[in-house]
N, C-alpha and C positions, 0 to 999 in steps of 0.2 A: 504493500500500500504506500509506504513512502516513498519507494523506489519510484511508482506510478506518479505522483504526487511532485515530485523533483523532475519528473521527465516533462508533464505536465507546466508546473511554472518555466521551464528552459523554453519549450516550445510559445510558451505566449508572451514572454521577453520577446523573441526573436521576430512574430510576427508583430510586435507592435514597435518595436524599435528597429527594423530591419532596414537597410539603406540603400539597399539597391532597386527595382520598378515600384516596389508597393511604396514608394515614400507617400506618394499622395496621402492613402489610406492613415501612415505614419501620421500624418499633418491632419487628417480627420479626425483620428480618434483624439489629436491635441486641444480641437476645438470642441469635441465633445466633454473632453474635460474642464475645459473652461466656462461652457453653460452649465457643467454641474456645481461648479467652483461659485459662479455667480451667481447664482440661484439662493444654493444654502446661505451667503453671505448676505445676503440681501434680509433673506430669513433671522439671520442670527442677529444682523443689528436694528433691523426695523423691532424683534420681540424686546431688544434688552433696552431701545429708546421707551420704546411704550412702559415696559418693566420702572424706568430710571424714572419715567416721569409720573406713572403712582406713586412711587416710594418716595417719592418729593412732594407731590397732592398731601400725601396722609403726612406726613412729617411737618408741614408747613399746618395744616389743619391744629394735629395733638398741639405744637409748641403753641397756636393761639388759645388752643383752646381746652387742654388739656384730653385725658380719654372718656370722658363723660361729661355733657352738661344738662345741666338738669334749671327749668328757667319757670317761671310763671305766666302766663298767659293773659292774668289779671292783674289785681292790686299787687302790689310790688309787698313783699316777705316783711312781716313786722318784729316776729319772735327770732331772732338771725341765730341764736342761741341755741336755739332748741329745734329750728331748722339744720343745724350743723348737726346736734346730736343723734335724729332722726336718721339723717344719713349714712352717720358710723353707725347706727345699730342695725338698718338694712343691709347696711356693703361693708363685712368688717371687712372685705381687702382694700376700704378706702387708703391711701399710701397718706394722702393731704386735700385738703377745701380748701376753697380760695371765695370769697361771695365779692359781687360785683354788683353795680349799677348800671345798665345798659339804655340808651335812649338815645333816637335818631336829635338831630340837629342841624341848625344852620351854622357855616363856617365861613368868615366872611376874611379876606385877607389882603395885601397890597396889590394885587394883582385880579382877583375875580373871588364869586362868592362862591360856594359848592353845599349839596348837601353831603353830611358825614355822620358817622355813626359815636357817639361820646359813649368812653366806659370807664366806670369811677374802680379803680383796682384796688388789692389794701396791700400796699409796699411789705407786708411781713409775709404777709403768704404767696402771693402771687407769681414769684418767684420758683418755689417749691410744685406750683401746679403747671407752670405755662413755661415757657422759653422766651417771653415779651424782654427782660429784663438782660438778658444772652445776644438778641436781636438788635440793642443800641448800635446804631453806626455815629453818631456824635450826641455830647453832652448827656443827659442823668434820666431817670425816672421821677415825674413831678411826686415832691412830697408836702407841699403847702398848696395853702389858698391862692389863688392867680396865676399856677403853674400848667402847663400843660406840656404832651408829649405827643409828636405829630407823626403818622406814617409817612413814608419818605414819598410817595405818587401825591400823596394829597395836599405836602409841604408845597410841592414843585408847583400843585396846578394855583395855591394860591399865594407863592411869592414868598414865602415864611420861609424862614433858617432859625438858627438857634441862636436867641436873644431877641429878637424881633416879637412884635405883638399881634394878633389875631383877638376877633370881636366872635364869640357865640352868640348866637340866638335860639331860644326856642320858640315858639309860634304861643306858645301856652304852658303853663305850669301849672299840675296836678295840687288843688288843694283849696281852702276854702278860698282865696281869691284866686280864680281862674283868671290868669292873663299873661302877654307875654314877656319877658324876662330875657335880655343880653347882658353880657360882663364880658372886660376888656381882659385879657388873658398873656401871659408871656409865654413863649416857646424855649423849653431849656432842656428839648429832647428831640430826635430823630431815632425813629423807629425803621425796620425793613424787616419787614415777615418773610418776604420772597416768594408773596404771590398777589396779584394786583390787587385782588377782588378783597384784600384784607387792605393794603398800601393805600389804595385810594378812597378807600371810609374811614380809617377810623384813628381817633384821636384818644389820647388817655389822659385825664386826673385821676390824684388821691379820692380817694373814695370818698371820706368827710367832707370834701370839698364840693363833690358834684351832687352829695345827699343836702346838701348847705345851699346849690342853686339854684336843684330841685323842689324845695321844701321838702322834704322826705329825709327825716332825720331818723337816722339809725333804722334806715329800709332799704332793701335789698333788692334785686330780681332776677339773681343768675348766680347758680353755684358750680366755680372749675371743679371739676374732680380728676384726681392722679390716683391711677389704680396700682395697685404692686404687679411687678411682674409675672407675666399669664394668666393674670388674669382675663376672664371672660368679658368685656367692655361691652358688649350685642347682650346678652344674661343682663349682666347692672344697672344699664338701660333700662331693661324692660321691669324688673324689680324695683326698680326707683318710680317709674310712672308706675305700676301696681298699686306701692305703695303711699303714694302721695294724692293720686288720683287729681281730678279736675281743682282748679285752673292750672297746676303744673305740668310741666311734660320733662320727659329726659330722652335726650336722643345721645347716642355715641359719636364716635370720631366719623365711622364709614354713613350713619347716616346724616350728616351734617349737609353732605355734596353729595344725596344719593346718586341721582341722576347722572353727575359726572362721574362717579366712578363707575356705574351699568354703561354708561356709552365707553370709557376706555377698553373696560370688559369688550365689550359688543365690537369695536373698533380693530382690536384686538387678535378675535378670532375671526375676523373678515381677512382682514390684511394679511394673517398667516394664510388662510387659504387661498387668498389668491398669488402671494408669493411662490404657494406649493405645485403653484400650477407652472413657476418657470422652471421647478427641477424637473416636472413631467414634460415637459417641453425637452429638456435636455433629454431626460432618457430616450424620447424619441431619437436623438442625435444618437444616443448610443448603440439602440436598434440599428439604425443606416448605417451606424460604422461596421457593426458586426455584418448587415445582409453585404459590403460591400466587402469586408474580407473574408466571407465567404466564398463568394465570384471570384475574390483573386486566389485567394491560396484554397481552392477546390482542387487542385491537382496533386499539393504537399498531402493535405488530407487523407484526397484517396491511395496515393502511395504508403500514408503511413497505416491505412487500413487495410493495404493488402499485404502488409509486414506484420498483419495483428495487432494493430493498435483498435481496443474494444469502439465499440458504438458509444459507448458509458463513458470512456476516457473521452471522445471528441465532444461529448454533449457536456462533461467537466471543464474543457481548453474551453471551449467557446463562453461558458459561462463564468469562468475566471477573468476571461479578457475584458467580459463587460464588469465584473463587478471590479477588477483593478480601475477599468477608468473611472468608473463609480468612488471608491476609494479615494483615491486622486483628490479625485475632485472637491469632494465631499470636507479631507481633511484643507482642503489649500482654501475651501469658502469659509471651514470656522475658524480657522485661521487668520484669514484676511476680517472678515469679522469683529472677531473680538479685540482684533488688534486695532481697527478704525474706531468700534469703540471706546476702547482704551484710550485713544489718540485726542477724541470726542470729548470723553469725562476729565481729563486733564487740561484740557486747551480752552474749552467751551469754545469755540474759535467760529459757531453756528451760532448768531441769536434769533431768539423771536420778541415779535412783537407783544409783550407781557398782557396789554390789556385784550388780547385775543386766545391767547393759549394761556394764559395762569401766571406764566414764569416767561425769564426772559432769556431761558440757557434749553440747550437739550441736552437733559439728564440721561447715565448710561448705567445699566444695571446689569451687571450677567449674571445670569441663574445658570448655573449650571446643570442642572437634571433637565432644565429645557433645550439647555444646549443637546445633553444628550439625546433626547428624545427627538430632536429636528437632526441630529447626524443618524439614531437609528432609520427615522421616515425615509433619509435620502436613499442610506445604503440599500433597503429593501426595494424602494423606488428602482434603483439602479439596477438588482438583480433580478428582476422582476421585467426590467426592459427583457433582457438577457434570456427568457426560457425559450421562446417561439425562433431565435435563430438557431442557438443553441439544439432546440430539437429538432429544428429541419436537416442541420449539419450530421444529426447524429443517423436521422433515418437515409443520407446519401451512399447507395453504395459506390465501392471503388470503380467501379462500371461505368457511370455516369459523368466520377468526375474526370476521368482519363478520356472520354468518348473522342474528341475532339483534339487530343493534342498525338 
């Protein structure tokens, strides 16, 4: 069997490397190796973009928002106290709370007005729930009255840096005199989440200070929560809205942006398959390489079948030769792949336009058991091309292919 097997590999060296009339052939199977090489590659970095750019959604989400939020839908939280306690006693894997003040507003600035989103933090904990405080690209976290900290999109559209003053408005404040309320504010922060949809809403004060502009002292309307690790975040969720019931709700990290992450999903496994359709394209290439060296070397064939070389050994040559190109191929795609990847994740040397795609970089992630599983699909793709020449070669007798010379 190995004697078979060694005589085997020599014979389909020589046909695919051989230098004298079959070059052409030579030069065909080169380019079938190339559509299988560009195929897989294609596959392997469009999967580990998509891959890099969830793993950036969800990472940019958690750091704002921690792995649960659990928020009011009504009157804003009066007992803050004993709404924390509630919490640890439903979720002991709470890790830490963070309770916040959250309300849309108007932000008015040297440059133009916008709406944004205001959230009063509490500098001792928010830290421990969120990544907010990690995320400074210049000056502090506000921790007084008249302080503020700006996301860096929403800075730009209204002309604010750090020292510079910006005007709030709210349209109306919650309480017995309903009406509306501005304060002049200083910026002594710049924030960058590194995803638009958070950069260009949202602004931060100390908590006391936005409960102070609100009327709403010592009330709440949204609790971070930071789960210990492996925790179940989808579970704690749904155990927190159980437990709390109406006006609250708790959603997790994945369902904050459900939507975007079912269209990445969806996105995803479209794009895979229709990438999978340029290695089936290639195997075709690999088919016509094999039907055309069959045509040519039909005469070595039949010589080495009237020397007793089995039906079974030429139907093994022939389907060695497509699955080496296959091989080939296969490894020179995730190769080139993961290595443009790699090129990708280090350089970012691609941007995007942020307020369209999320971010303004393309993230690169390799997973490796996907890798494997897109190098198995190819090779079988590729042997697979290989059975129908493979067994016509094998059912040719020596008769046939001698007929003519």
């Amino acid at each position: 069997m190995a004697r078979s097997g060694g005589l085997i590999f020599t014979l389909a060296k020589r046909f695919l490397l051989s230098k004298s009339s079959d070059g052409f052939i030579s030069l065909i199977a080169w380019v079938s190796v190339v559509g299988v090489a560009l195929g897989v590659m294609a596959l392997t970095l469009v999967t580990s973009v998509i891959n890099g750019f969830e793993s950036e959604l969800t990472q940019v989400i958690t750091s704002m928002n921690g792995d649960v939020l659990l928020y009011s839908r009504g009157e804003p939280v009066r007992d803050v106290e004993a709404a924390t306690r509630e919490i640890r006693r439903v979720l002991p894997e709470a890790q830490a709370i963070s309770p916040s003040f959250v309300t849309e507003i108007m932000a008015s600035g040297r440059d133009s007005v916008s709406g944004a989103v205001l959230q009063g933090i509490e500098p001792e904990s928010i830290g421990l729930v969120t990544k907010i405080p990690q995320r400074i690209i210049s000056g502090r976290l506000p921790v007084t009255d008249g302080e503020v900290a700006l996301c860096s999109a929403l800075a730009n559209k209204l002309g604010a840096t750090v020292g510079s003053e910006i005007r709030l408005i709210i349209p109306f404040v919650a309480g017995e005199n309903s009406q509306a309320s501005a304060m002049q504010v200083r910026v002594v922060g710049m924030v960058q989440m590194g995803m638009y949809e958070y950069d260009s809403k949202f602004l931060f004060m100390a908590l006391p200070s936005v409960q102070k502009f609100l009327s709403q002292p010592e009330r709440v309307t949204t609790f971070h929560i930071r789960l210990k690790g492996g925790a179940n975040s989808r579970m704690a969720s749904e155990r927190l809205s159980d437990a709390f019931g109406y006006p609250f709700r708790a959603k997790d990290w994945s369902q904050l942006n459900k939507n975007l992450f079912y269209a990445i999903q969806l996105e995803k496994a479209v794009i895979a398959l229709i990438l999978t359709v340029i290695v089936v394209v290639a195997a075709f290439n690999v088919v016509s390489t094999l039907m055309m060296m069959i045509h040519d070397k039909g005469k070595e064939v039949a010589i080495l079948k009237a020397m007793g070389f089995l039906p079974s050994q030429s139907f093994f040559l022939f389907c060695f030769l497509g699955l080496g190109i296959g091989t080939v191929g296969t490894i020179a795609g995730v190769f080139g792949g993961v290595g443009l990847g790699w090129l990708l994740e280090k350089t970012h040397w691609i941007d995007l336009p942020a307020d369209i795609y999320y971010i303004g970089f393309l993230p690169v992630i390799v997973r490796w058991p996907e890798i494997a599983l897109i190098t198995l699909m190819a090779l079988v793709i590729s042997f697979l091309a290989t059975l129908y020449p493979s067994w016509m070669i094998s059912k040719r007798s020596p008769l046939e292919g001698l007929r003519y010379e």
